[in-house]
C-alpha positions as CSV (number, residue, x, y, z in Angstrom):
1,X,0.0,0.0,0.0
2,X,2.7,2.4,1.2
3,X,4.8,1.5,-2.2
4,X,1.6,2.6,-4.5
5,X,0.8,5.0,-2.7
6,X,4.0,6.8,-3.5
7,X,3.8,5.8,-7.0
8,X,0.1,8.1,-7.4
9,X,1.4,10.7,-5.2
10,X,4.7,11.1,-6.8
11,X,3.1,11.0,-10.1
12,X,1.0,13.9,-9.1
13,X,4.1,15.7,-8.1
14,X,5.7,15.2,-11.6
15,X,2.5,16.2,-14.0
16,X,2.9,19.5,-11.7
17,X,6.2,20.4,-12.3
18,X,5.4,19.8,-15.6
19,X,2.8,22.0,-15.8
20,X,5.2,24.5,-14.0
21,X,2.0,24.6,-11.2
22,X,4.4,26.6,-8.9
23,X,6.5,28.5,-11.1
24,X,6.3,31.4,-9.3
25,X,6.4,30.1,-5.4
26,X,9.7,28.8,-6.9
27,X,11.4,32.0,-8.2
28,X,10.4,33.4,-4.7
29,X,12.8,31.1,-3.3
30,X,15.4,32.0,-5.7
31,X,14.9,35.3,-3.9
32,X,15.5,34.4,-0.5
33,X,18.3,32.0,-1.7
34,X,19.8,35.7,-2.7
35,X,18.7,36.8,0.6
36,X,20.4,34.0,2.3
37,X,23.6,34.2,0.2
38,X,24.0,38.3,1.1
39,X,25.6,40.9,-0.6
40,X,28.7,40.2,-3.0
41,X,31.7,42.6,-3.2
42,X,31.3,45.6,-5.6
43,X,32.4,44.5,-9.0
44,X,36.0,46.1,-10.4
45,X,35.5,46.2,-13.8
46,X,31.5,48.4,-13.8
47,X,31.0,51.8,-12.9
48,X,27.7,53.2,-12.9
49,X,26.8,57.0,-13.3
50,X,23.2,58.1,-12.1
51,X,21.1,60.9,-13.2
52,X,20.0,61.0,-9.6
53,X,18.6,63.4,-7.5
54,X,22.2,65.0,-6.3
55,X,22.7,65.8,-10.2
56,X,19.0,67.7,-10.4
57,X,20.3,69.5,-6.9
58,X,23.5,70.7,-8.6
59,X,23.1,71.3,-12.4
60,X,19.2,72.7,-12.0
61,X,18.4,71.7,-15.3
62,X,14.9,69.5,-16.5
63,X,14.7,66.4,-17.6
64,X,15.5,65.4,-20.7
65,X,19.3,67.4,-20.6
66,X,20.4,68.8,-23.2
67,X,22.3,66.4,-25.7
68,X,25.4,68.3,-25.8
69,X,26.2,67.8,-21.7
70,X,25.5,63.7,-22.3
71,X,28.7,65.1,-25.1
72,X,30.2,66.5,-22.1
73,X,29.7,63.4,-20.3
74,X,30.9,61.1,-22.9
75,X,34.2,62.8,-23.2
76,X,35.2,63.4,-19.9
77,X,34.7,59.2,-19.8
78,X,36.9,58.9,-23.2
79,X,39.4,60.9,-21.4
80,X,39.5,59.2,-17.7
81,X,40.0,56.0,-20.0
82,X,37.0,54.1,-19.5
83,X,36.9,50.6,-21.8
84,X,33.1,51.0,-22.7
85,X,30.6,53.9,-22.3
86,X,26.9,51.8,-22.2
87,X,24.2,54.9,-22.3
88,X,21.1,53.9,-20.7
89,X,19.3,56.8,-22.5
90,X,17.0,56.9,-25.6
91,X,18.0,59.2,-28.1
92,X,15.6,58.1,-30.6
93,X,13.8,61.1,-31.7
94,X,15.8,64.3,-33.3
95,X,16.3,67.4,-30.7
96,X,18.0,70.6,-32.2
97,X,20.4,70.3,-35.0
98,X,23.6,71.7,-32.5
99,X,23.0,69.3,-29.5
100,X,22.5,66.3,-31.8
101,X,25.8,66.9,-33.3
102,X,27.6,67.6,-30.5
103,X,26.5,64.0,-28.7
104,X,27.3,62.5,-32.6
105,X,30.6,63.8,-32.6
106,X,31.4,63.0,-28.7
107,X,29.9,59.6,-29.7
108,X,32.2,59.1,-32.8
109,X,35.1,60.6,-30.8
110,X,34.6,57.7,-28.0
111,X,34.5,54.7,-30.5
112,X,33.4,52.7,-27.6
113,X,29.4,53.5,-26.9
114,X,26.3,51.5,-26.6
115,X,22.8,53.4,-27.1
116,X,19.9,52.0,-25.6
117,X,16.5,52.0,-27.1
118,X,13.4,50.2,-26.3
119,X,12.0,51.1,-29.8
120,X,12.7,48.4,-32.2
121,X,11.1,47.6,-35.6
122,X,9.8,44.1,-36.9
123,X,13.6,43.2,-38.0
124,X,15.4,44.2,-35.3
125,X,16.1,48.3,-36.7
126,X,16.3,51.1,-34.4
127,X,16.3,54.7,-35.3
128,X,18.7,56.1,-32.7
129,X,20.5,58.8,-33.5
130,X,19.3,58.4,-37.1
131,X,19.0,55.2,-37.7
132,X,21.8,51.9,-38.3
133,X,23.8,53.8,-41.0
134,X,24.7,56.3,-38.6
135,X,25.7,54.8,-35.8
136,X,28.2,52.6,-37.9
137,X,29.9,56.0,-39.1
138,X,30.3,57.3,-35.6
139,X,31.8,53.3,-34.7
140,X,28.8,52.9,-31.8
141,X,26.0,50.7,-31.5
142,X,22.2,50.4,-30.3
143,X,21.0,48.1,-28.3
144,X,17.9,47.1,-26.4
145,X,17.6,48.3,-22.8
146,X,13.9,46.2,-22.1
147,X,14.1,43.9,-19.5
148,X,11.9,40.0,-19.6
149,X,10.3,40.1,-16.0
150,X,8.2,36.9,-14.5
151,X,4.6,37.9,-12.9
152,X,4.8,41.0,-10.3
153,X,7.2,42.2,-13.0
154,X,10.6,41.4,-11.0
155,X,13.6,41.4,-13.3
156,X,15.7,38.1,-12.5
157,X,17.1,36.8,-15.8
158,X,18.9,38.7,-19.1
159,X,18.1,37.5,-22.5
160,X,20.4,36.9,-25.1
161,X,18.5,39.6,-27.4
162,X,15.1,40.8,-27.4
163,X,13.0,41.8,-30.5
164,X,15.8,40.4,-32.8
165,X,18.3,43.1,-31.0
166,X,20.9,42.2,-28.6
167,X,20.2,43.2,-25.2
168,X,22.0,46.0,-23.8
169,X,24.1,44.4,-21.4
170,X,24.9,41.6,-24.4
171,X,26.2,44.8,-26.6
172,X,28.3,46.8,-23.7
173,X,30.4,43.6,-23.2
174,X,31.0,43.0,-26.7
175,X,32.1,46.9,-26.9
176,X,34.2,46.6,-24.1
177,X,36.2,43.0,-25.0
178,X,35.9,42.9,-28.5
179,X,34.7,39.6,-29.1
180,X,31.4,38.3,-29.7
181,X,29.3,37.1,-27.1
182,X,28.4,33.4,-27.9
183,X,24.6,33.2,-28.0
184,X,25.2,29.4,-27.3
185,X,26.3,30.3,-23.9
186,X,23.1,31.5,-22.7
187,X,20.5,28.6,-21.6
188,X,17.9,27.1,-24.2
189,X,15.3,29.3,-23.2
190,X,17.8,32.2,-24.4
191,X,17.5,33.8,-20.9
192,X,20.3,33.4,-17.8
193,X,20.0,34.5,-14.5
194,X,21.5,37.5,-13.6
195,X,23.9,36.9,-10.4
196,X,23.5,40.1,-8.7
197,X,25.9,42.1,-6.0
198,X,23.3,43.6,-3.8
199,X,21.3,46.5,-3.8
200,X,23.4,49.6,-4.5
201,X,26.3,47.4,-4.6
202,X,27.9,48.7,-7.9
203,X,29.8,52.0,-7.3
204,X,27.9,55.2,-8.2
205,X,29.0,58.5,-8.9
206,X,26.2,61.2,-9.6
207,X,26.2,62.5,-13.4
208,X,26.6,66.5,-12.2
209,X,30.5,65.6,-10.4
210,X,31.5,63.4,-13.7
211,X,30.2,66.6,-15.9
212,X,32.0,68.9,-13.9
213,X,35.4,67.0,-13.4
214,X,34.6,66.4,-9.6
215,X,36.4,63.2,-9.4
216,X,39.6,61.7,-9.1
217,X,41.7,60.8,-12.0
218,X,41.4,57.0,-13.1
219,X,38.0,56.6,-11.3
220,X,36.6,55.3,-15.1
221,X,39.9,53.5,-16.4
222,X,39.5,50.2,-17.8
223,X,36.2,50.0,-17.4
224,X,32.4,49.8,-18.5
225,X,30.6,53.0,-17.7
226,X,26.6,52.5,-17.3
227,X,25.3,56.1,-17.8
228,X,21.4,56.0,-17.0
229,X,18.3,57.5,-14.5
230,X,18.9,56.9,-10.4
231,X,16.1,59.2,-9.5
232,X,12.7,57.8,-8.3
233,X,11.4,61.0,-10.2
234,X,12.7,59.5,-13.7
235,X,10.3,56.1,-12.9
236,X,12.9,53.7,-14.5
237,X,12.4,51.2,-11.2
238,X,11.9,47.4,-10.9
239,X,11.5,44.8,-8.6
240,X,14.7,42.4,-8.6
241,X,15.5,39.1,-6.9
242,X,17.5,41.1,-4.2
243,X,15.6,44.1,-4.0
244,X,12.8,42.9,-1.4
245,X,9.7,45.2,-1.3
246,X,12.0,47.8,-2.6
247,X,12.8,48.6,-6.5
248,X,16.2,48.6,-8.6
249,X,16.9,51.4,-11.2
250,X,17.2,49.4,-14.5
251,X,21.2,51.5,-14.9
252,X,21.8,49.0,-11.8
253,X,20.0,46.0,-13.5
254,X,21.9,46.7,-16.5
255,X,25.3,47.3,-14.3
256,X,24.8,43.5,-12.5
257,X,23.9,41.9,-15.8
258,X,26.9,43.4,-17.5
259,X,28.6,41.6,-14.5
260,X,26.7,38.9,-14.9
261,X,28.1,38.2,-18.3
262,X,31.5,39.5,-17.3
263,X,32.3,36.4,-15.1
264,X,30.8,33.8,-17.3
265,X,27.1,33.3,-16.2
266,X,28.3,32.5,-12.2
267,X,24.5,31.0,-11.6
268,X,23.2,27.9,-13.4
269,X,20.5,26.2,-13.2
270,X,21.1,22.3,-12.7
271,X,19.8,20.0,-15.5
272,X,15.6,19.7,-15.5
273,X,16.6,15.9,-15.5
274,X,17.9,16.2,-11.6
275,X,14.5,18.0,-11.0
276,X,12.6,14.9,-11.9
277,X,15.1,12.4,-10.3
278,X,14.9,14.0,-7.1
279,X,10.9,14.1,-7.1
280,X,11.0,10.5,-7.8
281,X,13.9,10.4,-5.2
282,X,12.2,11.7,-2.7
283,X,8.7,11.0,-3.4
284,X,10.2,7.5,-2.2
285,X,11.5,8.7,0.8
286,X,8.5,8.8,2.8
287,X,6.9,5.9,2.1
288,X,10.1,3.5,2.6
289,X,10.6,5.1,6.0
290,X,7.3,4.6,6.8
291,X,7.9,0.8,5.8
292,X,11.0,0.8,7.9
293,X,10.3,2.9,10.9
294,X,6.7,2.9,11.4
295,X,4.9,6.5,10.0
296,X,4.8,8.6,13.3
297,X,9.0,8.3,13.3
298,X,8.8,8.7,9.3
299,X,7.1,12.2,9.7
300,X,10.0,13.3,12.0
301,X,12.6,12.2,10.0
302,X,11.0,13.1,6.6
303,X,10.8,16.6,8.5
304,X,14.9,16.4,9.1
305,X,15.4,15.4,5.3
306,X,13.7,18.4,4.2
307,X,15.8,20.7,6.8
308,X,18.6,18.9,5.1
309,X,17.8,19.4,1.2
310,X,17.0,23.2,1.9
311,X,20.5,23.7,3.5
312,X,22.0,21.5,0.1
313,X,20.2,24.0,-2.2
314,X,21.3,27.0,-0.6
315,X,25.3,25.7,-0.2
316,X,24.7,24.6,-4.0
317,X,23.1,27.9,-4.9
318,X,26.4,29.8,-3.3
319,X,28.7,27.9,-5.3
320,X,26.7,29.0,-8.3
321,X,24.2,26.1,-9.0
322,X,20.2,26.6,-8.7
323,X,18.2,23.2,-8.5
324,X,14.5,23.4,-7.5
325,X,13.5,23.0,-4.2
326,X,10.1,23.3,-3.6
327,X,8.8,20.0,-6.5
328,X,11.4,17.5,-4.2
329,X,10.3,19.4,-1.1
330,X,6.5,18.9,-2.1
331,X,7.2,15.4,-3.1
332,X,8.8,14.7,0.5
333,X,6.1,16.1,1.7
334,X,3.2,14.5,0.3
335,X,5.0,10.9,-0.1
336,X,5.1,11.7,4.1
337,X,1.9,12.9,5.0
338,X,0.5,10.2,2.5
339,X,2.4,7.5,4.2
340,X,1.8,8.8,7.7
341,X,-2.3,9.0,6.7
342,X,-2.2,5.9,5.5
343,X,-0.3,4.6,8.2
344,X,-2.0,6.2,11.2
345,X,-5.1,4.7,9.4
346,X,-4.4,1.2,9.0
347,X,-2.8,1.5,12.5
348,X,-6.2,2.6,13.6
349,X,-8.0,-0.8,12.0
350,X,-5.1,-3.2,12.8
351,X,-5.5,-1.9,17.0
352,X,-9.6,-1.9,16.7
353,X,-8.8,-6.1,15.2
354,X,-6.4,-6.2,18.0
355,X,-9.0,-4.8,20.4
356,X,-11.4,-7.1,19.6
357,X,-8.9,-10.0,19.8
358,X,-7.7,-8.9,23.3
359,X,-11.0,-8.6,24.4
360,X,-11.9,-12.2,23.5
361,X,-8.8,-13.4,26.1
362,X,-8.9,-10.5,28.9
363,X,-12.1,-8.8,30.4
364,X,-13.2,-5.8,28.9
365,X,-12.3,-2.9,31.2
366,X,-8.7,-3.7,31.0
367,X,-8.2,-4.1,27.3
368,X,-7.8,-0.4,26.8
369,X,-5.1,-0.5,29.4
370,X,-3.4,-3.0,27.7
371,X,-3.0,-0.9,24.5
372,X,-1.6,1.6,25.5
373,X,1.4,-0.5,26.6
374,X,2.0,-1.9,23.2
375,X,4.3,-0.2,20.5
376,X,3.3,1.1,16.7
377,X,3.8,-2.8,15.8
378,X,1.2,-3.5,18.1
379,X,3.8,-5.8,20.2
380,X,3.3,-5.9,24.3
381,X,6.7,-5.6,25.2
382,X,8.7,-8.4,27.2
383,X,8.5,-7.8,30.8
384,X,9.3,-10.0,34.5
385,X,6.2,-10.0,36.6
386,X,4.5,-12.4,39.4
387,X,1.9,-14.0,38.5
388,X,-0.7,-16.7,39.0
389,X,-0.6,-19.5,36.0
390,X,-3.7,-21.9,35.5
391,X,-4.2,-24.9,33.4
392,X,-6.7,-26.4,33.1
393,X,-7.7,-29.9,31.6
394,X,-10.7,-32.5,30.7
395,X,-10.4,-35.7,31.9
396,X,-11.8,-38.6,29.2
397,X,-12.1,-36.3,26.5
398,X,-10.3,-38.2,24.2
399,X,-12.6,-41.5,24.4
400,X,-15.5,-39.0,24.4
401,X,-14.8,-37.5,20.9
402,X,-13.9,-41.0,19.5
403,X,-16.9,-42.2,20.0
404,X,-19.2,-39.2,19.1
405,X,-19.9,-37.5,15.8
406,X,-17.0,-34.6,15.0
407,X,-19.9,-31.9,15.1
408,X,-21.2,-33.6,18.1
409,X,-17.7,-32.9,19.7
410,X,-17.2,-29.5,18.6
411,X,-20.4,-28.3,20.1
412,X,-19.7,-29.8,23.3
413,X,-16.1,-28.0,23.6
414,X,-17.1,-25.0,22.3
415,X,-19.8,-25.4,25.0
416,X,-16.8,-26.4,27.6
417,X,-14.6,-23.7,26.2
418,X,-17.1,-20.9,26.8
419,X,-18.6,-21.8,30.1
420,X,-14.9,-22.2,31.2
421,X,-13.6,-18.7,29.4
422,X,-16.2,-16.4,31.4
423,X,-15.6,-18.0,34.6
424,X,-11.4,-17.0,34.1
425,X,-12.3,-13.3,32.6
426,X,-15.0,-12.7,35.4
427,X,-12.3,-13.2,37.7
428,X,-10.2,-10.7,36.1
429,X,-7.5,-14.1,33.8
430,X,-5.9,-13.2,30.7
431,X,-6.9,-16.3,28.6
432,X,-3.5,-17.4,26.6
433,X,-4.5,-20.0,24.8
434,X,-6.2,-22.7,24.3
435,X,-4.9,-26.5,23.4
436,X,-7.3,-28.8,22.6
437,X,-9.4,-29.1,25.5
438,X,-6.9,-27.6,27.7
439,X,-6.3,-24.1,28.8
440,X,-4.4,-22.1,29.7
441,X,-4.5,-18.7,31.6
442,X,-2.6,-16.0,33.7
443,X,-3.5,-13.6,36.4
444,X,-1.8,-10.6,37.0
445,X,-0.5,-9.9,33.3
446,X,-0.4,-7.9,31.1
447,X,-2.4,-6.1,33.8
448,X,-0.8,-5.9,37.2
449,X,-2.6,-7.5,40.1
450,X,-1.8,-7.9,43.5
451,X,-4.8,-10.2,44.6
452,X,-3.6,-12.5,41.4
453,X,-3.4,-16.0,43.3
454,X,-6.6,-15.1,44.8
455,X,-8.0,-14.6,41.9
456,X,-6.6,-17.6,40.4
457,X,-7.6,-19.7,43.2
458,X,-11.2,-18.5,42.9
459,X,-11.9,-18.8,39.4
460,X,-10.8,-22.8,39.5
461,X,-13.1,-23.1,42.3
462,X,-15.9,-21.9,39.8
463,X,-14.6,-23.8,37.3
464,X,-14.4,-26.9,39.2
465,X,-17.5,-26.6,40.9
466,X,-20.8,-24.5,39.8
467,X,-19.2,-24.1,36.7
468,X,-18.5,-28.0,35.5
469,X,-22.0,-28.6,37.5
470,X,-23.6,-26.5,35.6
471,X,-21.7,-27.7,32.3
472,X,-22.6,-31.4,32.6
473,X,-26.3,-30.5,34.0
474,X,-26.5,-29.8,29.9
475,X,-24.4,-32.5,28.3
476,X,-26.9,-34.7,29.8
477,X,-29.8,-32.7,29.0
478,X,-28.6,-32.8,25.2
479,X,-28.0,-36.4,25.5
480,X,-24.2,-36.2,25.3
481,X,-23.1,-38.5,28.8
482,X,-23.1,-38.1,32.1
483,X,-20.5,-35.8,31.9
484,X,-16.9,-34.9,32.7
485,X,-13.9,-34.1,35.4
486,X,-11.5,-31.5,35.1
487,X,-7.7,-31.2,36.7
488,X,-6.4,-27.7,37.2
489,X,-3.0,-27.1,37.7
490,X,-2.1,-23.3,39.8
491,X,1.8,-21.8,40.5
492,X,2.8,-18.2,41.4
493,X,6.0,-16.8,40.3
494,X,8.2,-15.1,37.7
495,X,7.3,-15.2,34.4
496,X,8.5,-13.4,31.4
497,X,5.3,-11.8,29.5
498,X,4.6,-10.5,26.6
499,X,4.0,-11.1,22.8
500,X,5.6,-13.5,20.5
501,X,5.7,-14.6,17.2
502,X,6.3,-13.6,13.5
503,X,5.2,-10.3,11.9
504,X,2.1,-12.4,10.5
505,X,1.2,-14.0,13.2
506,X,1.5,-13.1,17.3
507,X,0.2,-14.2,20.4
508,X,0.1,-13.3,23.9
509,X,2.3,-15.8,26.6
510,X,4.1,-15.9,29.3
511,X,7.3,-18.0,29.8
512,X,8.8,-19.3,32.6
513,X,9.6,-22.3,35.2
514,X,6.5,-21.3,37.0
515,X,4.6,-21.8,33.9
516,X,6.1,-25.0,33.3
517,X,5.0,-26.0,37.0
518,X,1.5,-25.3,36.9
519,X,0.9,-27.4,33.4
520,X,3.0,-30.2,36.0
521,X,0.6,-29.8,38.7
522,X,-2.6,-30.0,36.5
523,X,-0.7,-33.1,35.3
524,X,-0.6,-34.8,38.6
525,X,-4.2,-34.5,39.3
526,X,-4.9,-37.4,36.5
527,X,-5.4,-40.7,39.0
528,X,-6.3,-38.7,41.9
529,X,-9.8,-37.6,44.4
530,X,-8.7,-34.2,43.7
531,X,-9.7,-31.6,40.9
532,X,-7.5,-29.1,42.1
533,X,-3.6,-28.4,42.5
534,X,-1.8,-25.5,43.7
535,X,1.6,-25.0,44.4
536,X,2.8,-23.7,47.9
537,X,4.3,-20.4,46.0
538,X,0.4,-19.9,45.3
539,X,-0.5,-20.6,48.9
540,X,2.1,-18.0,50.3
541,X,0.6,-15.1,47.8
542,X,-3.2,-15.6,48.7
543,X,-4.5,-12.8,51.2
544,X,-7.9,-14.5,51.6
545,X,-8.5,-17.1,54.4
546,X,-7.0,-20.5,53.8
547,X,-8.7,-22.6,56.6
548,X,-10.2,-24.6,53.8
549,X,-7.2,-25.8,52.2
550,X,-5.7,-29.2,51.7
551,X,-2.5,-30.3,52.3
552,X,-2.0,-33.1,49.6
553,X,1.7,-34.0,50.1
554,X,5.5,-32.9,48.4
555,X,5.8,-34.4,44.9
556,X,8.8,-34.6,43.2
557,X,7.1,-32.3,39.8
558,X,9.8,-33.2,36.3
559,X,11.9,-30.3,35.6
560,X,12.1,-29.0,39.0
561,X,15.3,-30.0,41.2
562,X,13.3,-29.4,44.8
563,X,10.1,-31.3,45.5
564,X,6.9,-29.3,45.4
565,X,4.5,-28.6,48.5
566,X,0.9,-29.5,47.1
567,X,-2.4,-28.4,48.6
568,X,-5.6,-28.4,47.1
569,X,-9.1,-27.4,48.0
570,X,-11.3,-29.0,50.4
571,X,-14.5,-30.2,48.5
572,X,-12.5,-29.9,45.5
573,X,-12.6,-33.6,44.6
């Protein structure tokens, strides 16, 4: 049951991730993987340059600026030495004839800039700065600055191009190294993730102190300038994987994918086939500890597995590998809860059946006592206690049934049996078994009692007396003899108690030379007046009044070194 029931469950687990059912619950934990990771150090090689609020403050001028300071800009960068300017503004549309020209010419002067645009035609054609046949004259390029975001808009991968035009990020590397960036490197889907730094981790230095020559020599040298909006007021905010409730301009999501791409893609994601291995993995899990350690100690260590794999994915994730988490998690999950349901349920039926067979060899009120001593494999565990053993025995039984038909001879035991089995459970016996027409029974176990020979004692008077008068009152009334005698056998002592048996099969017993002793005594009655043997053990433990027993004699009883002080009952004969 267990093993097919992680076989549905799991399969339920895979048609979801195929379906990508919680595509988005999963990014989330991308996020906090970022969270967990923290901050990495500020890259060396990208330098950002905000239009922020400090540069409204200090130059006074309204948004758009005019093109010749972004001029300005561009050559103070050319001169400071930086590798790649990567302009995070749109100059799409004409201005006046003097400021376009002075950007062009700053622009051509440079060699090394990358326009952005997020106006693109069907085949890939911008008209930045005039269009394609311009830009190649001033040796720059355009490229486009839209982002792919998953739902709630949060930026977390970079695409390989977009709208047939490579992506910015894609076009300031290729500025700044020379060589083509391999389109082969990105994943299949065309999109990698982009390993970010932090929030305002990259190094920013307002666009007014750049304009004006505010900053120390070499601050740009060898590297890739991102020029673009920092100020809330120019709206060019996302959400990001590390940004939280907060937003990220896009110059700083442009900065960490130029990063990104800078040192070679640092987060993968781990092949889809692991995905499905590890739901089929761990859909397993559950189930097979359920098998091996019962479901209750399953949960608890199907709750430590899952501890375990979410520390795995985060070391992975900081080493540069993402794998998904919550598809195995949810598959550890459900293969647990389903195996612990299942479990908790079929323990529920297998203890009612167990009930009901306890309460066919011990009187009712006590049952529930006993099962709450037994373990989740329904086992009363081995344990020493005093007790009072009875068997019990038919005299002639065998020549009876030989000469009777065999349904004759079962009604008249079960007849026997029953008559014989309320007299030992109104006395408070544990019946353990019966052998033929022999049984045999305990007092005192698996419930402890102090009065247990007492008990004992009592219960083969009934037996003996009303009980077998009562008994053979109706074989003769059904015409089945005159009826029968009985030997009963009693000894107090240790026992050993509990169940035994295979996993199929199990019984209650108890073990012991005291055992052993009483079957002896109920032996020795055969031949004699007397119905009725008990041991002097038994004698010593009684607290009633024992005026009105018998000394018999000492015996010498097999198995036992010593010989054994008999006494019996007076009228028990």
């Amino acid at each position: 049951m267990f093993v097919a029931t992680a076989i549905v469950l799991t399969g339920f687990v895979l048609a979801a991730y195929a379906a990508d059912v919680l595509e988005d619950s999963e990014l989330d934990t991308i996020d906090a993987r970022f969270a967990i990771r923290g901050d990495l150090a500020p890259p060396d090689d990208v330098v950002i340059v905000g239009v922020d609020d400090v540069t409204f403050s200090e130059l006074r001028e309204q948004w758009p600026f005019p093109r010749r300071l972004h001029g300005e800009l561009i050559d103070r960068l050319r001169r400071d030495g930086a590798r790649a300017i990567a302009y995070d503004v749109q100059f799409t549309e004409p201005t006046n004839p003097k400021d376009d020209n002075a950007l062009a010419d700053a622009v051509a002067r440079a060699g090394n800039v990358v326009l952005a645009t997020t106006e693109v035609d069907r085949k890939g054609g911008t008209n930045v700065l005039g269009g394609e046949a311009v830009l190649r004259e001033l040796n720059a390029r355009a490229a486009n600055a839209n982002f792919r975001s998953d739902s709630g808009r949060v930026v977390r991968r970079m695409a390989d191009e977009i709208d047939k035009l490579e992506t910015f990020a894609v076009a300031a590397v290729e500025k700044a190294t020379g060589r083509q960036v391999d389109p082969g490197s990105f994943p299949e889907d065309g999109e990698a993730w982009i390993d970010y730094h932090g929030t305002d981790d990259v190094k920013t230095i307002p666009f007014s102190r750049v304009l004006e020559g505010r900053v120390p020599p070499g601050t740009f040298t060898d590297k890739i300038v991102v020029v673009g909006a920092a100020a809330p007021s120019l709206q060019d905010v996302h959400p990001t994987s590390v940004s939280g409730d907060e937003f990220m301009y896009g110059v700083e999501i442009h900065a960490n994918a130029i990063s990104t791409l800078l040192r070679d893609f640092p987060l993968k994601d781990s092949p889809k086939w692991t995905t499905v291995a590890l739901i089929v993995l761990f859909g397993a899990v559950g189930p097979l500890l359920a098998l091996r350690f019962g479901p209750v100690r399953a949960a608890v260590i199907g709750a430590v597995v899952a501890l375990l794999y979410a520390v795995f994915v985060q070391l992975l994730f900081n080493s540069g590998t993402i794998v998904a988490f919550l598809y195995p998690e949810v598959s550890l999950a459900v293969g647990a809860v389903g195996a612990l349901a299942i479990g908790l349920v079929v323990n529920a039926f297998e203890r009612e059946r167990v009930r009901d067979l306890f309460s066919r060899f011990v009187p009712e009120p006590v049952v529930d006592e006993v099962l709450k001593d037994v373990d989740e494999d329904l086992r009363l565990g081995g344990e020493r206690r005093v007790v009072t053993v009875l068997f019990s025995d038919v005299r002639g039984f065998t020549t009876f049934s030989e000469a009777r038909r065999p349904e004759a001879v079962i009604a008249v035991l079960n007849r026997y049996l029953t008559t014989m089995t309320d007299v030992i459970l109104g006395h408070g016996g544990t019946l353990v078994s019966f052998m033929g027409d022999g049984i045999m029974a305990v007092f005192g176990a698996p419930i402890e009692q102090e009065d247990h020979a007492d008990r004992a004692l009592a219960a083969a008077e009934e037996m003996c007396g009303p009980a077998l008068k009562g008994f053979n009152e109706w074989m003769r009334t059904e015409g089945h003899g005159d009826g029968f005698r009985i030997g009963i056998g009693l000894n107090s002592g240790d026992v050993m108690a509990g169940n035994v048996g295979s996993e199929r099969r199990l019984e209650y017993t108890v073990i012991g030379d005291t055992t052993n002793t009483a079957s002896r005594l109920e032996g020795l009655t055969k031949g004699t007046p007397y119905m009725v043997y008990l041991s002097d053990s038994t004698k010593q433990m009684l607290r009633r009044d024992e005026r009105d027993l018998v000394h018999v004699e000492e015996m010498d009883v097999r198995g036992r070194a010593a010989k054994v002080v008999i006494w019996t009952v007076d009228g028990a004969g």
